[in-house]
N, C-alpha and C positions, 0 to 999 in steps of 0.2 A: 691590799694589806700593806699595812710600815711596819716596819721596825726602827724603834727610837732609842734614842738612847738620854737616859738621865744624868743628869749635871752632878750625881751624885758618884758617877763613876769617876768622876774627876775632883776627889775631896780633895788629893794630897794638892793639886793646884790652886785649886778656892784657896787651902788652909794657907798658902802661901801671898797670896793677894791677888790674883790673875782673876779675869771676870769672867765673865759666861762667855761673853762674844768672842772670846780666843781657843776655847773646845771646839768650834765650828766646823773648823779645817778639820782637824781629828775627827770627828765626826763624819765627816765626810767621806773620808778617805778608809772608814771601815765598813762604808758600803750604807749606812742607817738609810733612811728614810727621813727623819726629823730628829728632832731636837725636843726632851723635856725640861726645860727651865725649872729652877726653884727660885719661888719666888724670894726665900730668905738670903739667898745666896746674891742677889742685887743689892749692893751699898746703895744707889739710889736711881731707882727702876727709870724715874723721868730724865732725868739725864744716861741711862745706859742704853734704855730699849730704844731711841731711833738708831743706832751703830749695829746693835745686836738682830732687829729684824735685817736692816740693811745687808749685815752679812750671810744671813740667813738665805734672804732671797739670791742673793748672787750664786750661792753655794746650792737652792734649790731643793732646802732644808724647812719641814712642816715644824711649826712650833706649836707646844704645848705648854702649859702652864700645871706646877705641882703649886698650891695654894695651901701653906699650915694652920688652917684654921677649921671651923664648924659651919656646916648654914643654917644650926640652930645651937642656941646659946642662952641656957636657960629658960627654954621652949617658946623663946621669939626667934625671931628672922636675925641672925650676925646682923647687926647694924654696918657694918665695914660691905656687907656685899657688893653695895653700889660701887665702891670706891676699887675692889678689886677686881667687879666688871671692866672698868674706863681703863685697869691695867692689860686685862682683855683684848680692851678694843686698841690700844695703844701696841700691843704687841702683836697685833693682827694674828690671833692665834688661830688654833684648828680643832682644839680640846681646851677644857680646866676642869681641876679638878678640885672636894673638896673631902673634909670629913664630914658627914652626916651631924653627929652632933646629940642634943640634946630632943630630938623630935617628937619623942613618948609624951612630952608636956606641950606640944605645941593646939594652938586652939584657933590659932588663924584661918585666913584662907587661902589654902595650898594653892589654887590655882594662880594667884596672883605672885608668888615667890620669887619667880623668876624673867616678872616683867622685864628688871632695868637690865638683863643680856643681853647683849649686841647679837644681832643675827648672822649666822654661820658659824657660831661657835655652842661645838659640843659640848654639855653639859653633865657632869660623872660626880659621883660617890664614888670613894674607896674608905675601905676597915682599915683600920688603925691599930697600933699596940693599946688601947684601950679598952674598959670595958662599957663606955658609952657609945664607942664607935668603930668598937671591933667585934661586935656580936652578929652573926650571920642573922640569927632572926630580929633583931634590932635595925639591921640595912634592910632586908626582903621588907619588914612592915614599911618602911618608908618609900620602896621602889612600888610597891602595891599600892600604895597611895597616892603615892605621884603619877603613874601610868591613871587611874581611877580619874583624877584631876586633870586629866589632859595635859602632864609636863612630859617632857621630851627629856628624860631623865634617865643616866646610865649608868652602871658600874663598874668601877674598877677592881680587878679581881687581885690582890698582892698577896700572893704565896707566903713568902717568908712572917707576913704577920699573923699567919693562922696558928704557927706554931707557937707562939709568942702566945695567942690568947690559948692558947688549951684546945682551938676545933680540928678536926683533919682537914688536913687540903682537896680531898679528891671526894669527901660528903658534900663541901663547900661548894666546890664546884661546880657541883652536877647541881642544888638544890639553884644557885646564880647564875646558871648558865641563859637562863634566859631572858637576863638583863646586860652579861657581861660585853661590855662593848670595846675592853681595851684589859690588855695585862701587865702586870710589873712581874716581874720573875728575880728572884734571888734564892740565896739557900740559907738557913740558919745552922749557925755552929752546937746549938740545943745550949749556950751558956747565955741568960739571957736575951738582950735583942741582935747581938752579936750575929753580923753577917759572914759568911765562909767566902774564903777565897775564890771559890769559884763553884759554880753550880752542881758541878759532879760530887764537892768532898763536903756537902752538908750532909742535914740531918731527914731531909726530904726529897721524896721521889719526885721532880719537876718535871718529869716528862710524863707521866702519868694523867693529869687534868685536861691537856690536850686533846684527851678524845671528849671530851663533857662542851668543849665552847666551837661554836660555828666556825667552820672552814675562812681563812681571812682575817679571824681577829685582831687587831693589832696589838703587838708587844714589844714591850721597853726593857732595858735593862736597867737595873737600877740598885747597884751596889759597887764599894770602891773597887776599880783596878788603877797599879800605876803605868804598866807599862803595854805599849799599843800590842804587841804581839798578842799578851792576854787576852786584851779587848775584840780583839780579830778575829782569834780561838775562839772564843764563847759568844762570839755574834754567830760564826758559822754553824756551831754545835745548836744552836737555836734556830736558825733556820733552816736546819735537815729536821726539825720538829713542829715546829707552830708553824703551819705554812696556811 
């Protein structure tokens, strides 16, 4: 099992100008397992990502890729997929992931979808604040299709977006438990998409879900903190949980 931690706990830094590759150390030093990258948060990914795998591996940090896009887009195949495959294979990942998308209209052939992925890397959906690709039976059709298809296809289960569309967390759960192959965990403040300070002072029960996904899952954190003590706190309170 990892625990990762998302580049998004480090906004106030991004919003300052500092890159991915300098969370690293930080990271390290509160115990994670890996790294989730966003991909928006690279000024220009081919010139970051050889420095950024680089310190990765020395630090002994699994990388993951958060992708904000679809891998269906008007129920064809994202034409970009190829392109953020080779970021993929460039950043020698371990995961990527996407939004589902527009798949209800798609008429292709599934099984071909996911030729141009480089091998050894994991393959995920997660829900979104949307209602294209944040609908629990929206993702299960496409996961039931794609197992159907022979894709080697996962899901990401992100808590704080359930609240956001209207579903419960812990129906969710249980009904994706048996695709979820990786978790984001955060809390909403219930005003909008608005994330809480920290896990405990939202508007949902995060330890709850835990008994619905397999022993080992992996899970990331993925909401702002500024300061490392916080980050420490709410790494350990998560793994006396999702273990």
């Amino acid at each position: 099992m990892d625990y990762i931690i998302n580049t998004l706990v480090y906004a106030d830094r991004h919003a300052k100008g500092e890159a991915q590759s300098e969370f690293l150390e930080d990271i390290k030093k509160l115990g994670a397992d890996g790294v989730e990258a966003r991909l928006e948060y690279f000024n220009d990914i081919k010139d970051e990502a050889p420095k950024f795998v680089k310190r990765a591996k020395e630090l002994d940090l699994k990388i993951n890729l958060s992708v904000p896009d679809e891998l269906f887009v008007d129920g064809k195949v994202n034409p970009k997929l190829e392109t953020y495959f080779k970021y993929g294979k460039m950043l020698k990942l371990n995961k990527i992931k996407f939004n589902t998308g527009d798949f209800a209209h798609f008429t292709g052939d599934l099984a071909h979808v996911l030729d141009a992925l480089p091998e050894g890397i994991e393959f995920n959906v997660e829900n979104d604040q949307t209602k294209l690709s944040g609908r629990s039976q929206h993702i299960l059709t496409f996961l039931q299709s794609a197992k159907e298809a022979g894709l080697n296809v996962g899901y990401v289960y992100d808590i704080g977006n359930w609240l956001v569309t209207g579903e419960d967390p812990d129906i969710v759960a249980k009904k994706l438990a048996p695709y979820t192959r990786y978790i984001h965990l955060k809390n909403m403040t219930g005003i909008g998409n608005n994330t809480s300070a920290t896990l405990d002072e939202g508007k949902i029960n995060w330890r709850t879900p835990a008994a619905y996904f397999k022993t080992g899952t992996d899970v990331a954190l993925e909401y702002p903190m500024s300061q490392f003590e916080r980050r420490a706190s709410e790494l350990a309170v998560v793994k006396n949980v999702y273990k």
